[in-house]
C-alpha positions as CSV (number, residue, x, y, z in Angstrom):
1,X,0.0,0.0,0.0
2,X,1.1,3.4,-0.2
3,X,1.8,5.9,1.8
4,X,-0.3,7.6,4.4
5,X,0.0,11.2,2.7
6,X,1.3,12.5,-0.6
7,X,2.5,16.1,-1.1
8,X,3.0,15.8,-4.7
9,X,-0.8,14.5,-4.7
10,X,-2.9,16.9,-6.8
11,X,-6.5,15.5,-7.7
12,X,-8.2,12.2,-8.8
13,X,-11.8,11.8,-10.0
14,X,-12.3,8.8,-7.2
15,X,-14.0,9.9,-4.1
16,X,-12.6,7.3,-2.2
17,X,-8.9,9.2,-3.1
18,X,-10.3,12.4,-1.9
19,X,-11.6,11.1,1.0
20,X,-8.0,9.3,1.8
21,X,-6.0,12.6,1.1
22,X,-8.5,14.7,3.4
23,X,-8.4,12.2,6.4
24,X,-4.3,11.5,6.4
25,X,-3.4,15.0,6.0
26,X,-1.5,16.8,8.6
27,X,-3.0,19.9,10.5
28,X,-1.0,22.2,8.9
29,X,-2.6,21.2,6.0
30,X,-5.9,20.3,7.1
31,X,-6.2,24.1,8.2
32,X,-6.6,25.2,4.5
33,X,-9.7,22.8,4.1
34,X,-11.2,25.5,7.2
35,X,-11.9,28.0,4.4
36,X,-15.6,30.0,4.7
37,X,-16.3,32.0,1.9
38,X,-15.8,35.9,2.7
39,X,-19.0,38.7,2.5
40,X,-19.5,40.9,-0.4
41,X,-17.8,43.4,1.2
42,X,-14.7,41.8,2.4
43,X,-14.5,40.0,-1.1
44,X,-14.0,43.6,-2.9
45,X,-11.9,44.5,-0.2
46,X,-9.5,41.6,-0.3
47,X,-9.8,40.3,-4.0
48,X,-10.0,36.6,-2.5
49,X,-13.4,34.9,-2.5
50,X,-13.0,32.6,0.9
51,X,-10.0,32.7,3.5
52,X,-9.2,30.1,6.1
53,X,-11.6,30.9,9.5
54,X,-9.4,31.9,12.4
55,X,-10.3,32.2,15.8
56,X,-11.6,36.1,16.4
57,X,-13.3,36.4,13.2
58,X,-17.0,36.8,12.8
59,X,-19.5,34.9,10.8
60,X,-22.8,34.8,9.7
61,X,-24.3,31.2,9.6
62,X,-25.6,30.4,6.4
63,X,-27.7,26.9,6.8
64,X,-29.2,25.0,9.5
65,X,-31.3,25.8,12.6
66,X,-29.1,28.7,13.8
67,X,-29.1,30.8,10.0
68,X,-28.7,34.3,10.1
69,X,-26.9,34.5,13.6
70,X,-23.8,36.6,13.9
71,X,-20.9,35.2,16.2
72,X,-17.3,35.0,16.7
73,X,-15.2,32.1,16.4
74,X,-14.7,30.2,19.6
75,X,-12.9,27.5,18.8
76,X,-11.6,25.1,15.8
77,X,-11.6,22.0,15.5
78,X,-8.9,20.9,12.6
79,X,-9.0,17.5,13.1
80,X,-12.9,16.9,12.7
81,X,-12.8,20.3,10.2
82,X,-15.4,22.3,12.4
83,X,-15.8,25.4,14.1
84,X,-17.8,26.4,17.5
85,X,-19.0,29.6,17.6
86,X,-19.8,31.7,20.9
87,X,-22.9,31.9,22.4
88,X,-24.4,29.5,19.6
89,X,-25.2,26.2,22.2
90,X,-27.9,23.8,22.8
91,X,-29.0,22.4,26.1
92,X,-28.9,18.9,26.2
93,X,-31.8,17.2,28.6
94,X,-29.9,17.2,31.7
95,X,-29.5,21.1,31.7
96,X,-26.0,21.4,30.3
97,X,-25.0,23.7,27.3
98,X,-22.8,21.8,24.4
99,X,-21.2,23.7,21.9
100,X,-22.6,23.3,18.4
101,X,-20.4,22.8,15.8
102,X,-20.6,23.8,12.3
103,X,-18.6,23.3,8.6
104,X,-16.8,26.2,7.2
105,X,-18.7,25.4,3.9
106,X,-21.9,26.5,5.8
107,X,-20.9,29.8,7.4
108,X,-19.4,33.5,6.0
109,X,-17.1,35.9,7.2
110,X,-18.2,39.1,7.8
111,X,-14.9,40.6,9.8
112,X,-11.9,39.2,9.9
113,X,-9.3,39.4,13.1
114,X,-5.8,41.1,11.8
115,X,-4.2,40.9,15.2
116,X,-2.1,37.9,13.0
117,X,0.9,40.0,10.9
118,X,1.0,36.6,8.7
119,X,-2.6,37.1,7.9
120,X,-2.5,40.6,7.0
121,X,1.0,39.5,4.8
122,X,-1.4,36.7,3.2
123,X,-4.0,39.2,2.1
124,X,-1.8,41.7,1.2
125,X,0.0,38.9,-1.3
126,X,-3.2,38.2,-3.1
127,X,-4.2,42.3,-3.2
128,X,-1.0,43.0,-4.6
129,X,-1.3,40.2,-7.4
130,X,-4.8,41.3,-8.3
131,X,-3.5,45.2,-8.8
132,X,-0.6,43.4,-11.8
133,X,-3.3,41.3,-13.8
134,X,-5.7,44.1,-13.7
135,X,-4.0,46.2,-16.2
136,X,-3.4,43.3,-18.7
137,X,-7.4,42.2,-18.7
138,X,-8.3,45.7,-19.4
139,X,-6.7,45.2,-22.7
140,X,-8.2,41.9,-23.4
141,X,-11.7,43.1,-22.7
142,X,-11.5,46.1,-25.3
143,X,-13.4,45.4,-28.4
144,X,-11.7,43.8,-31.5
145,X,-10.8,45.9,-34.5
146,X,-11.5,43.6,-37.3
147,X,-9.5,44.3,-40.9
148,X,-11.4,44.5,-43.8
């Protein structure tokens, strides 16, 4: 058999490969697969449609029972790929409060926490390579002189 984890991996049609790469691979990795897509807002801001969640940042919840609430990030859970947010719990018959966990896939960032300097380097990278192709597609999108 082969190994656990490949790096040099890139994509296979089989879900059963997909499946294998997501559940060997290490945390550092596995923090990438914690992207939530980013608001309208952010998304102009930022040029990047969806950024890894990090503890701090607030989201809106998208789907399930708790849609449309606002909360921060409590805590992440990179192993299971899933994220409890504060003040989102349900009470459990016995009285206690349990933390509800929910995908990344199902929830949006509406701010981000920049305490991080990586993370502001991060988005920074990607605004910087927006601003270079910009003036290139302006060129492509002017209309066509045709000879003749």
């Amino acid at each position: 058999m082969k190994s656990k984890f490949s790096t040099s991996w890139i994509s296979s049609k089989q879900p059963r490969k997909q499946r294998k790469y997501k559940a060997n691979a290490p945390l550092h990795t596995k923090h990438k697969f914690l992207s939530a897509q980013l608001s309208k807002e952010l998304r102009k801001k930022h040029g990047k449609r969806n950024i890894p969640l990090r503890k701090g940042d607030e989201v809106l919840v998208m789907r399930g029972s708790f849609k449309k609430k606002k909360a921060k990030v409590a805590t992440i859970d990179l192993k299971r790929t899933r994220i409890a947010l504060e003040n989102i719990q349900r009470t459990k018959k016995d009285g206690t409060k349990v933390n509800v966990y929910f995908h990344p896939s199902s929830l949006q960032i509406q701010t981000l926490n920049i305490d991080d300097k990586k993370r502001i380097a991060i988005l920074d990278r990607t605004k910087k390579q927006i601003q270079k192709t910009k003036p290139g597609e302006e060129s492509k999108n002017a209309p066509n002189k045709v000879s003749g």
